[in-house]
N, C-alpha and C positions, 0 to 999 in steps of 0.2 A: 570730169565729174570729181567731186572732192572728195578724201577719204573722209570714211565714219570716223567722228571722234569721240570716243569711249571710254571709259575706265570698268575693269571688271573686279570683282570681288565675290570671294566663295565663301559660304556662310554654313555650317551645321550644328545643327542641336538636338539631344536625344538620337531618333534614327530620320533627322529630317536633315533635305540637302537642298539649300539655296542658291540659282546662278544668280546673281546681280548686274546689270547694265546702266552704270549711267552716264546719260547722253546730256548735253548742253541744251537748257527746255525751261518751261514753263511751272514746272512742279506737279506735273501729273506722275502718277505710279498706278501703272498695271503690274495685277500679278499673275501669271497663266492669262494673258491673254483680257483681264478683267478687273475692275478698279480695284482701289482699295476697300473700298466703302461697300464693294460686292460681297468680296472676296471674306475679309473678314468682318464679324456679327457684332463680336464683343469690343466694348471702345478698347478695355484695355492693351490687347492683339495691336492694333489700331495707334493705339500711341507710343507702344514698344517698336513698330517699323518705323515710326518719324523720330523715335530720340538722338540718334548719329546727328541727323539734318539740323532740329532745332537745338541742340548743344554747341555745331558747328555756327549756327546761321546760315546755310544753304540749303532752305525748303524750299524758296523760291529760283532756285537758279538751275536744277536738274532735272529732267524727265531719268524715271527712271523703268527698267523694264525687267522682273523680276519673274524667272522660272525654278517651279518649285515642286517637291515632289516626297514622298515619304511622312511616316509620323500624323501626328495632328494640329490641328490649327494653332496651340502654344508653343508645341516644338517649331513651326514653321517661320512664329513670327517670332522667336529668337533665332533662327538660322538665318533671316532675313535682315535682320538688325546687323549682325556681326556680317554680315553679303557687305551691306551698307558702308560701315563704319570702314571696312577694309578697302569698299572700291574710292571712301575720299580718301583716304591714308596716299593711295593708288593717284588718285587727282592732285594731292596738295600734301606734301610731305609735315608741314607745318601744324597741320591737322592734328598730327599723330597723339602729340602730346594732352592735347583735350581730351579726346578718346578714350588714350588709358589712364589718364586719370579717372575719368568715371568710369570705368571699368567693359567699356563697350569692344575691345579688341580681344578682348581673354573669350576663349573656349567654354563652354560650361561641361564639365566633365561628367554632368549627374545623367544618367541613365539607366533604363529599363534592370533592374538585378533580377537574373536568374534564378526560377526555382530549383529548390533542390530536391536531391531525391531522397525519401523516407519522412518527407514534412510538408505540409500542407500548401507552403507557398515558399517565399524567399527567406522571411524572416518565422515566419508565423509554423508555430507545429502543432502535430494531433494532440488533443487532449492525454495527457499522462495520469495511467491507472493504476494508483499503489497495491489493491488488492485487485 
């Protein structure tokens, strides 16, 4: 029996954590188990998972199998994206250079900011009373 052959890539954004699998295929992508078209509602979600692919030109060459977990459907389909872009990096070294040019290999560092204490939320404070 032949070994799987696979490329992995790990993806996160906000508090979301994407595994990525891609297998040598037809161009199908499950996520959890469930397509794309299930999975996510909004086209945009939707077209943020395929940009690695149609940047590269390999939408048609990979199945891909993506588990995912944390955060919400924007945060996922940026941890998914960066899953992506790092498991071709992962396939095809040559890749790379497309990638970070458009900027799909970088981290997004933007995250949930902590409320603070004495003030209403993160940035936002109680109304101030001069008399």
């Amino acid at each position: 029996m032949p070994a799987l052959v696979q490329n992995l890539g790990t993806g996160r954004r906000k508090t979301s954590v994407a595994r990525v699998f891609l297998r040598p295929g037809g161009g199908d992508i499950k996520i959890n188990g469930r397509a794309l078209e299930q999975y996510f509602s909004a086209e945009a979600s939707k077209a943020m998972v395929r940009q690695p692919l149609l940047a590269t030109e390999t939408a048609d060459k990979f199945d891909i199998y993506i588990t995912t977990k944390g955060g919400g459907y924007t945060g996922q389909a940026g941890a998914i994206r960066l899953g992506i872009a790092r498991a071709l990096c992962d396939f095809n070294i040559e890749l790379r250079g497309k990638l970070k040019q458009l900027g799909m290999l970088t981290r997004d560092p933007r995250a949930h900011e902590r409320k603070k204490y004495g003030q209403k939320g993160a940035r936002k404070r109680f109304q101030f009373s001069k008399r």
